[in-house]
N, C-alpha and C positions, 0 to 999 in steps of 0.2 A: 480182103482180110477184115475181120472184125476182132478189137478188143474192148473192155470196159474201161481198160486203163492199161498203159505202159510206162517202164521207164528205160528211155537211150539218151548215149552221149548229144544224139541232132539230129534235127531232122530236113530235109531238103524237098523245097517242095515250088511249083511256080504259081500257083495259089493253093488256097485253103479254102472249103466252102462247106455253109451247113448242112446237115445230114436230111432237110427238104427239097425240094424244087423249089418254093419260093424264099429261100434263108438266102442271107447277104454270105458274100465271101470276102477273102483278102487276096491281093492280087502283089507281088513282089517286082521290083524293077529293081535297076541298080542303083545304092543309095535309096532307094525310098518304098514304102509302101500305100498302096490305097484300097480305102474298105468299100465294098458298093453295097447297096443296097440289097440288091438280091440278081445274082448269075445272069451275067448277059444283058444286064440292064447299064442306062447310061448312069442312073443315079447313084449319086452317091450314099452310102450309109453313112453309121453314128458309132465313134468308138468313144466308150464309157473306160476313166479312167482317176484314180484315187488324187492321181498328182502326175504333174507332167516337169520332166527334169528337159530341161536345154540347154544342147552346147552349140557353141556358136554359132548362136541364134543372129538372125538377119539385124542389123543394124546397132545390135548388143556390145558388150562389150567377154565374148565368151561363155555367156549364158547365164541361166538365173533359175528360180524353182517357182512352177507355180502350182500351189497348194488345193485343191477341189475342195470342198466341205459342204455341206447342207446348209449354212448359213452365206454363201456364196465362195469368194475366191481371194487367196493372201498370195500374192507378189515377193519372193524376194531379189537382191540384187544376187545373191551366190545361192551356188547347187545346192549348198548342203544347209543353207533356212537359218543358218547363223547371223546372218547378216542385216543390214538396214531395210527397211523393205520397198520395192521397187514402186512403178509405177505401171496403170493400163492408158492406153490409150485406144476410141474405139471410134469408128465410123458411123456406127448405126447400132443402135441398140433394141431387141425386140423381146415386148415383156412376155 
């Protein structure tokens, strides 16, 4: 089946992969997903995203928002960016 575009209630799928041989897919597990690089390969890919929302995040206290921008990246302590703003902490940083 091919469309240019649809619109359904959901859709169910045990991955999703680009419309090349060498385009990355997404692969569904329970609770989690992982993006690879390109079908059938071990690497992993790169998911490009405006802002990332987390809830109960590892060590957190319930979760926090962290903001993407072009100027780098704002931390807050709550979801919704009302809040004080958090902290990063990082292991290794590559420029």
């Amino acid at each position: 089946m091919y469309a240019h575009g649809a619109t359904v209630s959901g859709v169910a799928a045990g991955y999703v992969k680009g419309l090349e041989d060498g385009d990355g897919d997404i692969t569904f597990f329970p609770g989690a997903v992982k993006v690879w690089s390109s079908r059938g390969s071990d690497g992993l890919g790169t998911l490009y995203a405006a802002s990332i929302r987390v809830k109960n995040a590892p060590y957190g206290h319930g979760g926090g928002l962290i903001d993407l921008h072009d100027e780098g990246i704002t931390v807050y302590l709550s979801k919704d960016g009302s809040n004080a703003l958090g902290s990063v902490t990082a292991r290794a940083c590559n420029h």
